[in-house]
C-alpha positions in Angstrom: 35.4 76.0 162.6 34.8 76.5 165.9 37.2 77.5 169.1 38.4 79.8 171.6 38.2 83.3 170.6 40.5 84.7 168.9 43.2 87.0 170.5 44.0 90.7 168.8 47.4 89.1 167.8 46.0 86.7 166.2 43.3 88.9 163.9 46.3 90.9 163.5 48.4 88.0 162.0 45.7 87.1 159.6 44.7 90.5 158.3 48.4 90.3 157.6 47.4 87.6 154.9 44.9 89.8 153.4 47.8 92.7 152.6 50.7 90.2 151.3 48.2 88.7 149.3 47.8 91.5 147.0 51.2 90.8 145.8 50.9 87.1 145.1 47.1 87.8 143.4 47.7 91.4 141.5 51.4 90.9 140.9 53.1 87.5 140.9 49.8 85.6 139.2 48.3 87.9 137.4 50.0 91.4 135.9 53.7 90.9 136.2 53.4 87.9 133.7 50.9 89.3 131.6 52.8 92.9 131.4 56.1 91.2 131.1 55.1 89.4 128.0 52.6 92.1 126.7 54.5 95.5 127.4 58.4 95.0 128.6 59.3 92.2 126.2 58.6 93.8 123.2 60.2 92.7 120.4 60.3 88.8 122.2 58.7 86.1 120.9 56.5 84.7 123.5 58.5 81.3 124.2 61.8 83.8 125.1 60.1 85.6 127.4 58.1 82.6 129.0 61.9 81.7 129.6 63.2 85.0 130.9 60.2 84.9 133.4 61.1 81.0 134.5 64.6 82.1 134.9 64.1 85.2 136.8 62.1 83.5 139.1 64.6 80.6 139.3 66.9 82.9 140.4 65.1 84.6 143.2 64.0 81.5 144.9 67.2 79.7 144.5 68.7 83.0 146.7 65.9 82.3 149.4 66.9 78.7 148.9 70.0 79.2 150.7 68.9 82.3 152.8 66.0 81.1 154.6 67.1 78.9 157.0 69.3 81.8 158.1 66.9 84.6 158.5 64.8 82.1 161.0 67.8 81.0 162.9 68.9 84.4 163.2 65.3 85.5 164.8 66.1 82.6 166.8 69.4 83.9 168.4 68.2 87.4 168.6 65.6 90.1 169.3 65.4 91.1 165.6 62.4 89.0 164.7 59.9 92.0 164.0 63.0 94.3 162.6 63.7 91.5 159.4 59.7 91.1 159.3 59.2 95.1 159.2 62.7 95.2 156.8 61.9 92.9 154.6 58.7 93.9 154.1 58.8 97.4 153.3 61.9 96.5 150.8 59.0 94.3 148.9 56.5 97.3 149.0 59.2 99.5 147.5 60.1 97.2 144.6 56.1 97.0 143.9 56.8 100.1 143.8 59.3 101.1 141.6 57.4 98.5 138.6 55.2 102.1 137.6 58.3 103.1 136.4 59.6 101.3 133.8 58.4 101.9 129.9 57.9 99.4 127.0 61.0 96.9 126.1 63.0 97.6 129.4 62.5 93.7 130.2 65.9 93.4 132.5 65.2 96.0 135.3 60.8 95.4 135.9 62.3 91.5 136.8 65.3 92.0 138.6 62.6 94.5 141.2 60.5 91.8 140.6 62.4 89.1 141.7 63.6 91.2 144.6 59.5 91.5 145.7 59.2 87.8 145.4 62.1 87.4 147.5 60.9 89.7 150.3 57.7 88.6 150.0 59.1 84.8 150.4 61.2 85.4 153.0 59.4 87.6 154.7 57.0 84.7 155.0 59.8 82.7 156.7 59.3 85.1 159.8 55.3 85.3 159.4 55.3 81.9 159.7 56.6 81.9 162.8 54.6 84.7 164.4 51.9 82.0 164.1 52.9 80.0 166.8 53.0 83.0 169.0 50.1 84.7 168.1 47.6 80.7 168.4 47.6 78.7 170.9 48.4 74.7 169.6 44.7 74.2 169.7 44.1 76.9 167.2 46.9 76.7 165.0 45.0 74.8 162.5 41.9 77.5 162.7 44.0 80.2 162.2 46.3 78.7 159.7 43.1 78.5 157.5 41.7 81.7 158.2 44.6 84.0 157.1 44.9 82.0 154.1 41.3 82.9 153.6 41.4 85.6 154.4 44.4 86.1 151.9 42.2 85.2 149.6 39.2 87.7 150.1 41.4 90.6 150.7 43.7 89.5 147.4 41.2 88.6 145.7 39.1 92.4 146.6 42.0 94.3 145.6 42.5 92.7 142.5 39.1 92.7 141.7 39.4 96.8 141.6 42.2 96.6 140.1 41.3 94.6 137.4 38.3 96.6 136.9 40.8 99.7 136.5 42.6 97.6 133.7 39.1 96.7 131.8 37.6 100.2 131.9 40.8 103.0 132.3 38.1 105.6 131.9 36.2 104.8 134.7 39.3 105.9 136.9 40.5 108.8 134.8 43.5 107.0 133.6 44.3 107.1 129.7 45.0 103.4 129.0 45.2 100.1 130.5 48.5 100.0 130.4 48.5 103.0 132.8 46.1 101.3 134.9 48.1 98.5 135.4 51.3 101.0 136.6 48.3 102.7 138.8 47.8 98.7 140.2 51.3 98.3 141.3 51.0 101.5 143.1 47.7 100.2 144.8 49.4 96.9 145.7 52.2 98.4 147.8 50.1 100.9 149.4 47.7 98.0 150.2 50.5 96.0 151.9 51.9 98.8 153.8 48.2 99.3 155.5 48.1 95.4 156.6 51.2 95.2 158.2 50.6 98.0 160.3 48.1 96.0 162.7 51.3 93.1 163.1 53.3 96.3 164.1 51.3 97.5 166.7 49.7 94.4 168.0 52.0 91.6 167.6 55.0 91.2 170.0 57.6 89.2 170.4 58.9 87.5 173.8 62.7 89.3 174.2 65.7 87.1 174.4 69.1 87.4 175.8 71.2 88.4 172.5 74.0 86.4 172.1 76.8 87.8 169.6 78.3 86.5 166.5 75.0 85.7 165.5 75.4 84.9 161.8 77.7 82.3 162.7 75.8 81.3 165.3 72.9 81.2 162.7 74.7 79.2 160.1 75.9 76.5 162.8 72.4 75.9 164.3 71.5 75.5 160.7 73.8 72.7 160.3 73.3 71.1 163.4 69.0 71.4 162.9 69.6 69.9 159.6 71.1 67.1 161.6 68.2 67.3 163.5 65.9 67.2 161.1 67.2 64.0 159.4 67.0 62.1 162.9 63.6 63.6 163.1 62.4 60.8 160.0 58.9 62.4 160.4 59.6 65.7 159.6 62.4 65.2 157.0 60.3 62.7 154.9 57.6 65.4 155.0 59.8 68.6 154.1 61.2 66.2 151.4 57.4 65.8 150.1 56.0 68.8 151.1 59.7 70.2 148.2 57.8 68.1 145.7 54.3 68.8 145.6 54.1 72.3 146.9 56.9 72.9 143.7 53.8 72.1 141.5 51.3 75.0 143.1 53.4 77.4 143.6 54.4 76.9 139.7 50.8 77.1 138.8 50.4 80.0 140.8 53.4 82.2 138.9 53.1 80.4 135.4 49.4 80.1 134.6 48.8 83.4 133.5 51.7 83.3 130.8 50.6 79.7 129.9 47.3 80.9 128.9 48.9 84.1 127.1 50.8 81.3 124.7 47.1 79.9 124.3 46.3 83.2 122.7 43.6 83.5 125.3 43.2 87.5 125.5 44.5 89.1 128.5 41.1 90.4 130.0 39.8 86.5 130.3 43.2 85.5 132.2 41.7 88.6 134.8 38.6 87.3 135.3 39.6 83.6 135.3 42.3 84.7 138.3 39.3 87.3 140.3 37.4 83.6 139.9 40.3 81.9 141.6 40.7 84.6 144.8 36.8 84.2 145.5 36.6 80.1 144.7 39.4 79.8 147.2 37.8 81.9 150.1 35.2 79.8 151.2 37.1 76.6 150.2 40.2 77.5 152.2 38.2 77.5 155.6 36.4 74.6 154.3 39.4 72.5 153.3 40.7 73.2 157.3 37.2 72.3 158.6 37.7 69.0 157.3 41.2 68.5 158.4 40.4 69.1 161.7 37.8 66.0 161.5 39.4 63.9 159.0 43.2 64.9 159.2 45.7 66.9 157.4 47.2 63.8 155.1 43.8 63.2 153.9 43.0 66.5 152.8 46.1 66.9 151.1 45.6 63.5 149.2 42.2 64.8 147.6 44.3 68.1 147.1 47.4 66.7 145.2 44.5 64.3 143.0 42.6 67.6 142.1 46.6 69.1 140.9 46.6 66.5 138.8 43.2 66.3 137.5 43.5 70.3 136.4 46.7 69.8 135.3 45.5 66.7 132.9 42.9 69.1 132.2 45.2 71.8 131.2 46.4 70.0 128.4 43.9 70.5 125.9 42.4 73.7 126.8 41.7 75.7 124.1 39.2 78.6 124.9 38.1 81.4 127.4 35.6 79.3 129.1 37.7 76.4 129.9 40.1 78.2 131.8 37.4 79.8 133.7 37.1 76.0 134.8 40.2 75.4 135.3 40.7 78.7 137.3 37.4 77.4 139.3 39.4 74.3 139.9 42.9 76.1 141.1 40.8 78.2 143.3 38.8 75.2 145.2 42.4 73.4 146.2 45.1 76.0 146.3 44.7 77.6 149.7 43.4 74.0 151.4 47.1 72.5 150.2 48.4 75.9 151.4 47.3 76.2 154.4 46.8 72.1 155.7 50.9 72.2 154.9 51.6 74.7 157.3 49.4 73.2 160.1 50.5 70.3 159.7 54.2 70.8 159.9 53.8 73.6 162.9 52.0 70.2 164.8 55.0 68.2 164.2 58.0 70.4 165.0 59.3 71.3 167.9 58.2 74.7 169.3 61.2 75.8 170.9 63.3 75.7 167.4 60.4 77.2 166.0 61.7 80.1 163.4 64.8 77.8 162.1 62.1 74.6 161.6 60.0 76.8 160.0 63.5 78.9 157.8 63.7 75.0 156.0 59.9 74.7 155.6 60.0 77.9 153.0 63.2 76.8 152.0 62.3 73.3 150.8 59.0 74.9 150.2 60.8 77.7 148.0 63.5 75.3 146.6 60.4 73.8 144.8 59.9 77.4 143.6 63.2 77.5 141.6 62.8 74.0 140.5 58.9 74.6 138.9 59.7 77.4 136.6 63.4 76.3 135.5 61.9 72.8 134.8 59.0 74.6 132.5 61.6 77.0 130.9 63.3 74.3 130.1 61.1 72.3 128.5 58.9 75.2 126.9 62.7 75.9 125.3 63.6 72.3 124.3 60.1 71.3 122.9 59.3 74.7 121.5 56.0 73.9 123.3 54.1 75.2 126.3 52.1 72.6 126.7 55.6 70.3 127.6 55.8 72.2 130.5 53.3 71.0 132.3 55.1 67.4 132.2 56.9 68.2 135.2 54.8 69.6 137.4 52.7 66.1 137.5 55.2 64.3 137.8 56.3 66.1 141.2 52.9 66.1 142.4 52.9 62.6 142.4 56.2 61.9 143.5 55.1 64.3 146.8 52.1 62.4 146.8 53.7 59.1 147.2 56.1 60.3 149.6 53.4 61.9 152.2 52.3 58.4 152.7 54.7 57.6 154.6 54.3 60.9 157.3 52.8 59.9 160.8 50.4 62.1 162.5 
């Protein structure tokens, strides 16, 4: 993709990616589920604790649900946009944190700290979202949309890659078991997050505004009244209302797939290497996916994305072995970060930039609201149906549902 050079706000921004993403690649897809099930559900049939995960993560994104929109109209009002970022971040680093030190069968406290990451992570996304219009010029919001999400990718993907090696062979690293290297991997993860937000600390500023007081309710009336604004804006609202459907199915992939496999009885070491083949599948294809948005537009590269959901998740259905979910984890990796990232460059060209942080406080919260409505649709039916493969019913159907509806967004 080629364009103006990049600013060091903007490399700063998207090494961000590359820090945050060890969270959503180590923990939320890949450990938490697997040690959840394997280690602090002990004594839990599988289905149970495929249900305990589904709600807790129900939980924590219904919260950002209604919390989102705030947090970005507040950093609207006031001078505090870095302080939540900074906040919010550091309170997800320390409940990576605090995973190392829970022991086998304590289910309840690993995913209420979990469920507090996800949040900060989540909402501390509402803010880093933000920063991108700052930090790019319009021209280059696109470009570097798609590179941090690459670049989230590569720098996920590296860490996992060690620490999945640490899991595989303990003894390489000193440590006595892999359940101590996957403790040791939490550690890693927070300490690798901490050292990527220090560039957006020192290099990333925000223009100061004249505070205004009574901000909450300040906040929580410009919510109501951009709410407004967003249903005059028909554009926008019909996309936020698609973007809630189809974007409920990835980011349900994303936290599910390793404990859908794990009810397979695929063995825990393939679900690593199919998710190191996801991270370095959706490198290259993430800047490639906003290469061809820029020449053939964003709708169109999210039509072929949302068709390639539903291919993998027809696919899904009868898998049965280590090598087809390498496939399948080949498939994830070659459309996740294009629907990613096309989303958010697409909605940051069709909002206004002056009511940047609360437009974008409703884009994680309908993007977030699909969140909680993924996994408490797959607990639900994984429960009723006594089946995992049931759960996968839903997340189709939303994908085409959002499909259908992003036909009618103009660009």
């Amino acid at each position: 993709m080629k364009g103006s050079k990049l600013s060091i706000p903007a490399k700063s921004w998207i090494a961000y990616d590359a820090g945050n993403s060890a969270f959503a690649t180590t923990v939320l897809a890949a450990f938490f589920p697997i040690f959840f099930k394997e280690y602090w559900t002990q004594g839990i049939d599988n289905l149970t604790a495929t249900a305990y995960l589904g709600y807790g993560l129900t939980i924590s994104n219904l919260i950002l649900l209604f919390t989102a929109p705030i947090i970005g109209a507040i950093t609207d009002f006031s001078n505090a946009t870095k302080t939540f970022f900074i906040t919010l971040t550091i309170l997800g680093i320390v409940s990576v944190l605090l995973l190392y030190t829970f022991e086998a069968g304590d289910w309840l406290y690993p995913l209420i700290f979990f469920g507090l990451a996800n949040y900060c992570f989540a909402a501390g996304n509402v803010i880093y979202d933000k920063l991108l219009l700052l930090v790019a010029d319009p021209a280059d919001i696109g470009r570097v949309s798609g590179y941090g999400y690459a670049i989230g990718y590569l720098g996920g993907g590296f860490l996992f890659l060690i620490n999945a090696i640490m899991t595989l062979q303990p003894e390489i690293f000193g440590l006595a078991d892999s359940t101590e290297a996957v403790k040791w991997s939490f550690i890693s993860v927070g300490v690798w997050w901490a050292l990527f937000l220090i560039p957006i600390i020192k290099n990333v500023s925000v223009p100061v505004i004249e505070t205004q007081s009574n901000v909450l309710v300040k906040s929580i009336r410009k919510n109501i009244a951009t709410l407004s604004k967003i249903k005059a804006e028909k554009n926008v609202f019909i996309f936020l209302i698609a973007f809630f459907l189809y974007i409920d199915g990835v980011h349900t992939v994303m936290a599910m797939a390793s404990d859908f496999a794990l009810n397979l009885n695929l063995e825990s070491s393939s679900i690593i290497i199919g998710l190191i083949l996801v991270q370095f599948v959706a490198f290259p294809s993430t800047i490639a996916w906003s290469y061809i948005a820029e020449k053939k537009g964003e709708k169109n590269v999210l039509y072929v994305n949302i068709l390639g959901y539903l291919a993998l998740v027809s696919y899904s259905v009868s898998l049965s072995n280590a090598t087809e979910f390498y496939v399948m984890a080949c498939m994830v990796g070659s459309i996740q970060g294009g629907i990613q990232a096309v989303s958010r460059s697409l909605f940051a060209k069709i909002i206004p930039i002056k009511s940047a942080g609360e437009f974008f406080g409703f884009y994680n919260m309908f993007g977030r609201a699909g969140a909680f409505l993924g996994p408490l649709l797959v607990a639900i039916f994984v429960s009723t149906f006594d089946s995992a493969s049931y759960g996968l019913i839903p997340i189709a159907v939303l994908f085409i549902l959002g499909g259908l509806l992003l036909i009618r967004v103009k660009t």
